[in-house]
C-alpha angles and dihedrals in degrees: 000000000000108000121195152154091192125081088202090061095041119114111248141246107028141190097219134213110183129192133090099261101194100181098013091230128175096278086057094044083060092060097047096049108076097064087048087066086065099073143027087245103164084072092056113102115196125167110244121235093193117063100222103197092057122072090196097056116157089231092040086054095045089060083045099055091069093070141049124243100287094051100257117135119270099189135343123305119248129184108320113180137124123280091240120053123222105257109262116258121260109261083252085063094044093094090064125080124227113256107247139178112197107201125169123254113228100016116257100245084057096060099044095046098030090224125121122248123214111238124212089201111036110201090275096052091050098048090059101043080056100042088052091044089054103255108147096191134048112181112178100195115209127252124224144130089279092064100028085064098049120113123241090253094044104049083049082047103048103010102052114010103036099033099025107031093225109197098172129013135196125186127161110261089251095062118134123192143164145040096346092357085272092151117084119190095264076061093058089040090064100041090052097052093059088066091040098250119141116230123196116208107211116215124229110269121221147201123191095358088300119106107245109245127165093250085050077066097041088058096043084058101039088066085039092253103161098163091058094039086055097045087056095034094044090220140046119283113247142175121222108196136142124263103252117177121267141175095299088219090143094046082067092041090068078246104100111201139188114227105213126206104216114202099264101254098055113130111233134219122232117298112262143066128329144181118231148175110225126211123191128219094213123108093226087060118024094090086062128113101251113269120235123242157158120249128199118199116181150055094298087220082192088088102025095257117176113186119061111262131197101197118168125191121197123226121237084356138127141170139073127310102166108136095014118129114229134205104197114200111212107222110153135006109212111173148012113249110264157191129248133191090221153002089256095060089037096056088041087054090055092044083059093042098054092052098049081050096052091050090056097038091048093202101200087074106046101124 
């Protein structure tokens, strides 16, 4: 996938899906797929400029250098593309445009409000969801007061046809763009006729007679609801974050964790414990089935513990995982976070808890 902040390093033409996407649920799925219709794209083969398996990538952290720590822009953007450039298409290929989904960095109520917004699906998440799915661009086009003040003719005119060549668009029927968000997707829809350019508005998807939104899934996780977070999200939550040492208390618990560090803005589940299915970014591993688990997210205020710690510890499982770089599939959640009178209680309470954990799980078929 071709990764990029710059509309002079973007790949044109392009079939478009806008929208920010955070989650890229089943409602947002709907809107991307109709440019995926246009090309065969699960033949394409373009090298990635983003690691998607590593939240610290260099290239990750160079995007991120342009902003604070909530996101918010810190100074202009310049060109922001990998070092090294997708091969050009053959002249037979010319014809088809580069399937391309445009999303806003940060997101727009961020910058607005200057406060940070927890994401569901940090920019490495999302690159991978799209990548999967068959998208072959990702262009996060920077917000700013610049953009933020274009008219809605003026962002089709100047954002999509002049700069990226759109030859086809698709929005949800609820979009909003331009100065004061005064353009609606019926809006865009009429702009971009005028230039012959077809435009697909998406409707609003919906699950149990309530449209799917990605604070629909906050607030399924945030009760710990899983079953409903993976009907919206049409797949499991999970955290990718790398293994950082912590206290080792449950090392001398006879229960062995990783303590994982999560990208700041990561939206977290309810604290409490959790079954999980584990997969490793290591080459030795990643061709491994995923491994089950147990994942506790909270203060432990067993031990009077005062920062929030996601700490997950593998069943019938040994070995070291500092420095790895862990995707934790959320499958159960099996208990609040508690407090114990004592270590003993506590350790007795894991040892429950594991094996709860390995009934859901059933081990003997993880494949």
């Amino acid at each position: 996938m071709w990764i990029t902040s710059s509309l002079s390093t973007a790949k044109t033409p392009i079939a478009v899906a806008l929208g920010n996407f955070d989650g890229v649920h089943l409602g947002h799925r709907g809107v991307i797929q109709p440019i995926l219709k246009l090309g065969d794209c699960a033949t394409l083969d373009y090298p990635d400029n983003l690691e998607i398996f590593e939240p610290e990538s260099a290239a990750l952290a160079a995007l991120q250098g342009y902003s604070d720590c909530k996101g918010r822009l810190i100074q202009p953007f310049s060109d922001f593309a990998s070092h090294q450039a997708p091969p050009e298409r053959d002249q037979s290929e010319s014809a088809r445009p580069f399937v391309t989904v445009l999303t806003f960095f940060p997101h727009p109520q961020e910058f607005f409000t200057g406060r940070s917004r927890p994401l569901l699906t940090p920019l490495h998440e999302k690159a991978l969801q799209l990548k999967q799915m068959g998208v072959e661009q990702l262009v996060l086009l920077p917000f700013n007061r610049e953009l933020a003040e274009l008219s809605p003719q003026a962002f089709v005119e100047t954002v999509l046809i002049q700069k990226l060549q759109a030859r086809r668009i698709s929005v949800g029927v609820d979009f909003r763009f331009g100065h004061r968000r005064a353009g609606s997707s019926e809006d865009l829809q009429a702009i971009a006729t005028d230039y012959k350019i077809p435009v697909s508005i998406v409707p609003l998807k919906f699950c149990d007679n309530e449209r799917i939104s990605s604070s629909r899934i906050r607030q399924a996780l945030q009760m710990g609801n899983l079953t409903q977070a993976e009907k919206l999200l049409g797949r499991p939550y999970s955290l990718t974050g790398r293994v950082v040492q912590g206290q080792q208390l449950g090392r001398t618990l006879g229960f062995p964790t990783a303590n994982l560090k999560l990208p700041p803005e990561k939206f977290t589940p309810s604290n409490g414990v959790y079954s999980v299915k584990v997969y490793v970014a290591s080459a030795s591993l990643q061709s491994t089935p995923p491994l089950p688990g147990v994942m506790n997210i909270g203060y432990r205020p067993t031990v009077d513990g005062q920062t929030l710690t996601v700490e997950v510890h593998l069943l019938n499982w040994s070995g070291d995982l500092y420095g790895q770089t862990l995707t934790v599939s959320l499958e159960a959640f099996l208990r609040p976070e508690q407090k114990f009178d004592s270590l003993d209680s506590l350790k007795a309470q894991i040892h429950r808890d594991c094996e709860a954990a390995t009934s859901r799980l059933m081990v003997g078929d993880l494949t």
